[in-house]
N, C-alpha and C positions, 0 to 999 in steps of 0.2 A: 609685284609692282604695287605700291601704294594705293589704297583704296578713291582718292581721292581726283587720281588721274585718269580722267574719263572726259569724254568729248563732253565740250560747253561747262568746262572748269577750268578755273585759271590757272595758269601753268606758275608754279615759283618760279622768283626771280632770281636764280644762281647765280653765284660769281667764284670763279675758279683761276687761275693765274694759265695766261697762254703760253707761246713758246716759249715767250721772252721772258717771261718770268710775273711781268703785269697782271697785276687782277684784271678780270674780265666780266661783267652781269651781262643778263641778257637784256636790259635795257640798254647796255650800252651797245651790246652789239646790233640790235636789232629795234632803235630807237622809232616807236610808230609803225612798226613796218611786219610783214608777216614772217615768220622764222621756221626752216628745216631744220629741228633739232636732230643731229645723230648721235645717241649712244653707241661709244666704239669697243670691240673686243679691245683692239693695240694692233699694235705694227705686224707684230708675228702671226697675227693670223690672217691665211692667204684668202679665204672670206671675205675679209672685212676689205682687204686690199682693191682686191673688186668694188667693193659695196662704192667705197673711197675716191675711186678711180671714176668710179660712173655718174659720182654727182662733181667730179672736177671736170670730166667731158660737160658738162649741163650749167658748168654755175655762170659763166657770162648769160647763158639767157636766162635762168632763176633771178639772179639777182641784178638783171637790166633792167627788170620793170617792177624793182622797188623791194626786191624779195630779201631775205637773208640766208644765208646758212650756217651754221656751229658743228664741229665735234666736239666732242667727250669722251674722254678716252681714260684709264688707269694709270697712263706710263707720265715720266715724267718730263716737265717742259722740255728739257733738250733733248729727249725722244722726239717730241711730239714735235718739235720743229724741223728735223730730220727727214720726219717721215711725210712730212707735209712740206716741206721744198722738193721732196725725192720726186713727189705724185701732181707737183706744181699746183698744189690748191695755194690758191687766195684769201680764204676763207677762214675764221679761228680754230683753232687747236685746243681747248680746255684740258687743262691737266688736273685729275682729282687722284692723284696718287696715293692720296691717305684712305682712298674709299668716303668721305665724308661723305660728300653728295649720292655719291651711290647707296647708303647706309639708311640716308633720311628718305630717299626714294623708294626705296627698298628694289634696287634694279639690280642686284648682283649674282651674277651666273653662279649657284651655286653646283655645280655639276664639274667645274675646276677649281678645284682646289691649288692646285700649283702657279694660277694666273690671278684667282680672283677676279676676274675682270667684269666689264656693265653684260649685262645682257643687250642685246644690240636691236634696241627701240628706236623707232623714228615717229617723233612726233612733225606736225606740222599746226603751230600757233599763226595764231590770223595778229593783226596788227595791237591789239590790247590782250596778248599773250593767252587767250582761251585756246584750249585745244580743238582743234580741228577736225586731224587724223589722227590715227595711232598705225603703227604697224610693228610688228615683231619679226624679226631675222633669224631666230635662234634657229628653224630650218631657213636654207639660203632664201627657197622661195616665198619666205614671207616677207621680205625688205619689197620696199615699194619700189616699182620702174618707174623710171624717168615722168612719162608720160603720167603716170597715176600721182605724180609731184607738182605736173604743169597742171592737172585738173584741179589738184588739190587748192592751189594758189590761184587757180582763173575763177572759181566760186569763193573765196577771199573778195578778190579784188572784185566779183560782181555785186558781192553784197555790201562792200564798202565804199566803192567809188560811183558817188552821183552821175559820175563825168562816163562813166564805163561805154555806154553807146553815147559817143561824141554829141554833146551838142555847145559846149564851150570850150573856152581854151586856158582858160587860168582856173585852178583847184587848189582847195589849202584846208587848215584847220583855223577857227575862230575860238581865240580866248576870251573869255570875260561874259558878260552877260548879253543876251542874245536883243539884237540890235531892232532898232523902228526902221518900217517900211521910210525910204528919201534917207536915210542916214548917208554917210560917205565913211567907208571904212580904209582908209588908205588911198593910195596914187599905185598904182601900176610901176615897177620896177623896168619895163617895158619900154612907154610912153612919156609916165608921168601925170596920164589922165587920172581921175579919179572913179573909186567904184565904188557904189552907189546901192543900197539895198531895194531892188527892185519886187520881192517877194520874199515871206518866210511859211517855209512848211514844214510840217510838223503829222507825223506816221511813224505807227508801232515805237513810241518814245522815244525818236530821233529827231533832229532839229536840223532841216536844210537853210541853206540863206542864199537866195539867187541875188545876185550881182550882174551891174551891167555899166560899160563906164560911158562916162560922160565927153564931152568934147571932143573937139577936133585931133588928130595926130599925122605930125609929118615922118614918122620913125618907119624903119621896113617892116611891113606888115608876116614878114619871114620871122621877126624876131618875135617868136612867141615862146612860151614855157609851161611847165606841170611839174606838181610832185605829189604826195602821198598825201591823203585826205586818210583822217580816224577817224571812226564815229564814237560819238562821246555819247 
């Protein structure tokens, strides 16, 4: 593996064509968001089947609170689509049949020669693609359990979401230059109130913006929402 890929280093940003044949980066798949990368042997290996199988059992709740997940595999797109309708994932398929991305990684099980295929790494990038975890499969029990997946992502999202122990109800990301205490940043998609900068704080070189809105609302107070907050 490349000298380079080690926890608290930014992961490249690949782009490989999915089943369909479409280019795929990891920014697009996993836009803001933390990402389960799987290096895959292939289809044919009954290993990997498993490995495959256990994060399609897992990915409605991986990727309900905002997570992603990707394979990577050798074979090519209409393998890889094959093999990922067969196992019902939802999730991309990346086909690097040329070995390209394996090559520059330098991830390639050299121990088959007849497959050539990744060595079967699982990383886990938090939401501005830094490595996380690493884990290595090459014996079965090094690939991560489930559970060692939901921990991986539950200390992601504690160290990225302000909102993590509730105390409001709207989270986001702020572009542009960081605003004055009384600003109005917007109206609520919600209401239509406005929100209103009611504090800005600033720890270990991050920049919070507390927000509180203003006025009255006759809207159902049911109608609330959330999404993924990045620390910049």
């Amino acid at each position: 593996m490349r000298d380079d890929l080690v926890v608290g280093n930014e992961f490249p940003d690949i782009s490989l064509p999915e089943h369909t044949g479409k280019e795929l980066s990891l920014e697009v798949i996993a836009p803001q968001q933390p990402l389960v990368l799987a290096f895959v042997r292939g289809w044919w290996c009954p290993k990997e089947q498993i490995r495959l199988r256990k994060l399609v059992d897992a990915q409605d709740e991986l990727q309900r609170e905002y997570g992603r997940i990707a394979a990577v595999t050798v074979d090519e797109p209409y393998v890889n689509g094959a093999f990922r309708a067969g196992i019902g994932a939802d999730f991309p398929f990346l086909s690097d049949e040329e070995r390209r991305i394996a090559g520059e990684l330098d991830l390639l099980e050299l121990t088959d020669e007849l497959h050539r295929p990744f060595l079967p790494y699982t990383f886990v990038l938090d939401s501005n693609r830094i490595i996380r975890n690493i884990w290595c499969g090459f014996w079965y029990w090094g690939n991560p359990t489930i559970e060692e997946l939901r921990l991986a992502l539950r200390e992601i999202t504690r160290a990225e979401q302000p909102t993590y122990d509730p105390q409001e109800l709207w989270r986001g990301v702020h572009e542009g230059e960081v605003p004055e205490v009384g600003d109005e940043l917007g109206r609520s998609m919600v209401d239509g109130r406005p929100w209103v900068v009611r504090a800005i704080e600033r720890k270990d070189g991050r920049v919070g913006i507390h927000l509180s809105k203003e006025g009255k609302s006759s809207a159902d107070p049911h109608e609330v929402g959330h999404h993924i907050t990045v620390p910049r």
